[in-house]
N, C-alpha and C positions, 0 to 999 in steps of 0.2 A: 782535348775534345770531350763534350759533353755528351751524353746518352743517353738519353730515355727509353725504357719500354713502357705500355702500359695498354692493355687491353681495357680500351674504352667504352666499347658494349657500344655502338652505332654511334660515328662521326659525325653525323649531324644532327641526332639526338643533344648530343654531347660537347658541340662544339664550342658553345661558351667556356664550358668547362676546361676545352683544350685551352682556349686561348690563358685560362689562368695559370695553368699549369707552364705554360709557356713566360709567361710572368715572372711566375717564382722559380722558376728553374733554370732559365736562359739556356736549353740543352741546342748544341749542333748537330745533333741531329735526335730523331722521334722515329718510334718503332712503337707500330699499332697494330692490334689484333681485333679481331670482331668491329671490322668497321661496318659492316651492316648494309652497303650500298652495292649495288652495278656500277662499273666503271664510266661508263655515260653521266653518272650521277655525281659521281665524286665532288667536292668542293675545291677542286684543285687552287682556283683563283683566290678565295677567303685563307684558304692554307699560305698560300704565296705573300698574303698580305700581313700574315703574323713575323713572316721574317725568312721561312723557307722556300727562294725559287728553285730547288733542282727536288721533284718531285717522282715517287714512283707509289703504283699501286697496282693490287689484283682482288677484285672485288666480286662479289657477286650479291644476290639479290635477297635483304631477309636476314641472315645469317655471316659466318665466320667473315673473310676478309681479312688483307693486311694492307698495311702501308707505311712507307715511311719517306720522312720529311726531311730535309737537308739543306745546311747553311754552306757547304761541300758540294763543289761538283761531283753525280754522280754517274762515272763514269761507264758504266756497264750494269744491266739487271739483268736476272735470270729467277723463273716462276718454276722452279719444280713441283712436282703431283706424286702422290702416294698412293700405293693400295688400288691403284687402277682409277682413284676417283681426283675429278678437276674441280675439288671443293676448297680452293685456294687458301689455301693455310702456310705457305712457304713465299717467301719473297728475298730475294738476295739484289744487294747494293753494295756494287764496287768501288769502292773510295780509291782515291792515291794514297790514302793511310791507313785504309783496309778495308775488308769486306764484311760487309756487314749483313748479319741475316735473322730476319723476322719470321720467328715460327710461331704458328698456333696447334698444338696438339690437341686430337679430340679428345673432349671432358670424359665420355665413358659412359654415360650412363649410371644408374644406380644399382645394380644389382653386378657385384664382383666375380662374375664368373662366365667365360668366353662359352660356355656349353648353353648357358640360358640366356645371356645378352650379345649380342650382336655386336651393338656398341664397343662393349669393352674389347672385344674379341678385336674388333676394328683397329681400337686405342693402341692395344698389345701389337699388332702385325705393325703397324704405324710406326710406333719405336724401336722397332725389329729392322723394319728398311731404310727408315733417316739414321739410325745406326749403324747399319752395312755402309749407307753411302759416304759420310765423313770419313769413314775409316779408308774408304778404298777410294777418296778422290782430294782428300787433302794429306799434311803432315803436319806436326808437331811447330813445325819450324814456320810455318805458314802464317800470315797477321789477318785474324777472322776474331770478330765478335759475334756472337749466338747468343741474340734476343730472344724475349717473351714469355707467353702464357705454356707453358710445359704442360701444365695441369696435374704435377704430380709434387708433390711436399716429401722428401724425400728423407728430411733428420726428422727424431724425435721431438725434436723443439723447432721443426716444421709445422708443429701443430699446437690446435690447445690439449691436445688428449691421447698421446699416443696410443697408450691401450684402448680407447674407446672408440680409436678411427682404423683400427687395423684392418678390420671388415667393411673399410668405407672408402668407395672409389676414389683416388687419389692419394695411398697411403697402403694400399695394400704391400705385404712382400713382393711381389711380383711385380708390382709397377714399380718402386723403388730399386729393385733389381737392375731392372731394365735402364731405367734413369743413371743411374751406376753405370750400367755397362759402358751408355752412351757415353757418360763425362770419361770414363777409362778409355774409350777410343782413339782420342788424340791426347790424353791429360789433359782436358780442359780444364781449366781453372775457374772454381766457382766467385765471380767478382764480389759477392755478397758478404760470403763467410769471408773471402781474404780482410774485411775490416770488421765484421761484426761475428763475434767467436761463435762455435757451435754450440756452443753452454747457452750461449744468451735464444729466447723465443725471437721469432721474426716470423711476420707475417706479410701477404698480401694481399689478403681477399677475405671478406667476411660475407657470409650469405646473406641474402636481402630477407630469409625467413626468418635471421633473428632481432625482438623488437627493440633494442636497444643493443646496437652491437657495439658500441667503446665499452659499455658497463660490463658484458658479458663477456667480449675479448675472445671470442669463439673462433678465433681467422686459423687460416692455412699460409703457408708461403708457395707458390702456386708461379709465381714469375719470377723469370732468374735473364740473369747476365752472364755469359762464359766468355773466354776469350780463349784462344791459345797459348801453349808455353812462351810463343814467342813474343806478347804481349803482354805477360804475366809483372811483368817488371816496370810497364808504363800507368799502372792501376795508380789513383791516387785516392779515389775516396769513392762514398756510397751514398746514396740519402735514400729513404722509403717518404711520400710524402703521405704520411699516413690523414694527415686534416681533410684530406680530399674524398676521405670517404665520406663526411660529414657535409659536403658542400651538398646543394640543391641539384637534387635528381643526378645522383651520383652512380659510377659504373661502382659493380662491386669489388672492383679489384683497381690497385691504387698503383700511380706510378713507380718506377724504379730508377733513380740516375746515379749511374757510373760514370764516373770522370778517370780520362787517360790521357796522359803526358807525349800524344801521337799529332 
């Protein structure tokens, strides 16, 4: 089974876009973040005609949103909320070969400290409670894939700079902590690093402020793949498609596909 995530920045913005990616990738299934739409709105039917009919979403208007697309019947969805807020950032699809779930965590804000940002303070409780919740509603032994945008770059050579991002939302100690704790939860296994070492740089996202981003190489890796231990063994391979950054009116954060032997 093929996997994509990849935080598109508005689905129908971007929807050429998808269909390439869909091209080059041939993934069984697609796991979106920031689709940008109300459910009314959705493209269900152009989705269905790229090759996925068993469709799920939760959207809303402007902003965040997830979705994901399926070559798999899927069997069962469920829309968890955070932090009291119904800013749909959480989507789960139960496969007969697993369940699969599409997270967007909030980005933070720019200023690194929950006393003066709100934001962050939000981020921080955010990975506080989708933490509590794995921990106390699955196990180890369970077959779950944990998609998407995290928003946090957690190794050293998660970035272009460690010492220079430490002070910078998504790379703080604190968010990395946290990010930690969560993968220690169930021992999720990071699908990334299992084929591409922690020595080696890996990114996903490069900011649209800077003006020549291949030359400068400035990215984060900001979207991951987990699985559980019990999956840990069906993992067979990784791709970043990093050219897609480059394509015409491009999200700034690039696909991610994981392939497993399920």
């Amino acid at each position: 089974m093929r996997v994509v995530t990849w935080n598109i920045n508005s689905i129908r913005l971007r929807f050429d876009l998808l269909r390439q990616v869909v091209e080059r990738l041939t993934p069984d299934v697609i796991c979106l973040q920031e689709i940008k739409v109300v459910d009314e709105l959705f493209p269900a039917d152009e989705c269905r005609s790229l090759g996925f009919p068993h469709i799920a979403f939760h959207g809303m208007k402007g902003y965040n949103g997830v979705a994901i697309l399926s070559k798999r019947p899927i069997r069962e969805t469920m829309t968890p909320s955070w932090c009291g807020r119904d800013d749909r950032r959480h989507l789960v699809a139960k496969l007969d070969e697993a369940e699969i779930h599409c997270l967007y965590v909030p980005a933070g804000g720019d200023i690194p400290d929950p006393q003066q940002n709100d934001k962050f303070a939000h981020k921080l409780d955010f990975l506080r409670q989708v933490t509590d919740w794995y921990a106390g509603t699955y196990k180890p032994g369970d077959r779950v894939i944990l998609t998407g945008d995290l928003n946090v770059a957690p190794l050293e050579t998660d970035v272009w700079s460690h010492k220079q991002l430490l002070k910078v939302v998504s790379h703080t100690p604190i968010e990395v902590d946290l990010l930690d704790r969560m993968q220690a939860s169930l021992g999720w296994v990071d699908a990334m690093r299992r084929f591409i070492p922690p020595s080696e740089r890996l990114y996903t996202w490069w900011s649209y402020r800077s003006p020549d981003w291949e030359k400068n190489d400035r990215g984060r890796r900001l979207d991951h793949v987990w699985v559980t231990p019990a999956l840990g063994d069906t993992l067979r391979s990784v791709e970043v498609l990093r050219e897609c950054r480059s394509w015409t009116q491009p999200s700034d954060h690039v696909p991610v596909l994981v392939e497993l032997d399920i």
